[in-house]
C-alpha positions as CSV (number, residue, x, y, z in Angstrom):
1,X,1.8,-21.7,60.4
2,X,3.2,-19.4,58.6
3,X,3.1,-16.2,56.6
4,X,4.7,-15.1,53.2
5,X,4.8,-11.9,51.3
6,X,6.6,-11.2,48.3
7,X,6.7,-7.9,45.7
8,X,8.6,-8.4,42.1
9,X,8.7,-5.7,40.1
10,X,8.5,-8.2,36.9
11,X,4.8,-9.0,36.4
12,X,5.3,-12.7,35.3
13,X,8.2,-13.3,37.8
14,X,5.5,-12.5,40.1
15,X,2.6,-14.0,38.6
16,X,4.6,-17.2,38.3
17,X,5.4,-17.3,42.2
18,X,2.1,-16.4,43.6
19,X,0.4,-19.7,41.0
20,X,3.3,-21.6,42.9
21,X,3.1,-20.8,46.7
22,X,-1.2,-20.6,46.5
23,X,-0.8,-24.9,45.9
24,X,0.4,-23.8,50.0
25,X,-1.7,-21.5,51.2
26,X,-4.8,-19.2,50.9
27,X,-4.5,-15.7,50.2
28,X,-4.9,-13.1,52.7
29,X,-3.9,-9.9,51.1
30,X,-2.5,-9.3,47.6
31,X,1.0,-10.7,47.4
32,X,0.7,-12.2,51.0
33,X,-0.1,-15.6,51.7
34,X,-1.0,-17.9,55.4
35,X,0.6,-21.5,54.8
36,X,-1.0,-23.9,57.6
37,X,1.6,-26.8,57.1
38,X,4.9,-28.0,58.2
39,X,8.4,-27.0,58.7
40,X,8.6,-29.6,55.8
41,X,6.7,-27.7,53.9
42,X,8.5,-24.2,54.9
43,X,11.6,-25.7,53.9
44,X,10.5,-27.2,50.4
45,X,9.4,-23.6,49.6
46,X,12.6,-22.4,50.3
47,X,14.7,-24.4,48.6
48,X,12.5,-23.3,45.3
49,X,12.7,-19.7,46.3
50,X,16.5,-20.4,45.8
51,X,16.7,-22.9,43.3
52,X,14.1,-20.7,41.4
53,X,13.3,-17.6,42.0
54,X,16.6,-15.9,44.0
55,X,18.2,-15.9,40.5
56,X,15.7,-13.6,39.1
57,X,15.3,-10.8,42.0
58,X,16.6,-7.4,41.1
59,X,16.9,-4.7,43.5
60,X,13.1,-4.1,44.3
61,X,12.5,-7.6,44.8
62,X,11.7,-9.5,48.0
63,X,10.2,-12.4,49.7
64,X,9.6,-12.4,53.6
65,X,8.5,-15.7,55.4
66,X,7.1,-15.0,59.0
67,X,6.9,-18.3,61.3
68,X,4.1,-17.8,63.7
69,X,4.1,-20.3,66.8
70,X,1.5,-21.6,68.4
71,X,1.6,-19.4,70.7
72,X,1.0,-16.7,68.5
73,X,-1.3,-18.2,66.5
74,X,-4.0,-18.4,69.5
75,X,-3.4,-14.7,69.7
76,X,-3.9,-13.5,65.5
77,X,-7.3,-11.0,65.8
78,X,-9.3,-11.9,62.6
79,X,-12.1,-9.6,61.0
80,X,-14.2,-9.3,58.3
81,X,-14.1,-12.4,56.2
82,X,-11.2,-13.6,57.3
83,X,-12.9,-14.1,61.0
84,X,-15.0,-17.4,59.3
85,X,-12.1,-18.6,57.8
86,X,-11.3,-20.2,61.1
87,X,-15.0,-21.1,62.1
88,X,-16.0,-24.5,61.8
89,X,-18.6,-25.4,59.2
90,X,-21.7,-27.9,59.5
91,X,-22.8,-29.2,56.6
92,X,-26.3,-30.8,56.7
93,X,-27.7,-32.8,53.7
């Protein structure tokens, strides 16, 4: 797992990352993202942060990728919402 926030100061620029990396992830916060996949996946998204977006970033702009381990993980406190996002669901018909 991992986590990913970004701020660009050009609207579109920033509108046209966060329609890219949410095909990843689910949103946890404005501009910040939790991607549950694999390094594969880590690295694929960076390669298009550089291929694509690095070209564009001014001087307010960032992007920050957070691995959490497994470790870690076990140890994230949820609340609010966000604690059922890791609840099992039972669907009876």
């Amino acid at each position: 797992m991992f986590i990913i926030s970004y701020d660009f100061k050009d609207d579109k620029v920033r509108a046209r990352f966060s329609k890219y990396i949410k095909k990843y992830g689910r949103k946890i916060q404005y501009s910040v993202y939790e991607i549950k996949n694999s390094d594969r996946v880590l690295k694929n998204i960076a390669k298009e942060i550089e291929l694509k977006y690095a070209k564009q970033f001014t001087g307010a702009d960032s992007i920050l990728i957070f691995p959490v381990c497994e470790t870690c993980k076990k140890k994230v406190m949820r609340y609010g919402y966000a604690a059922n996002e890791e609840k099992e669901v039972i669907v009876f018909e």
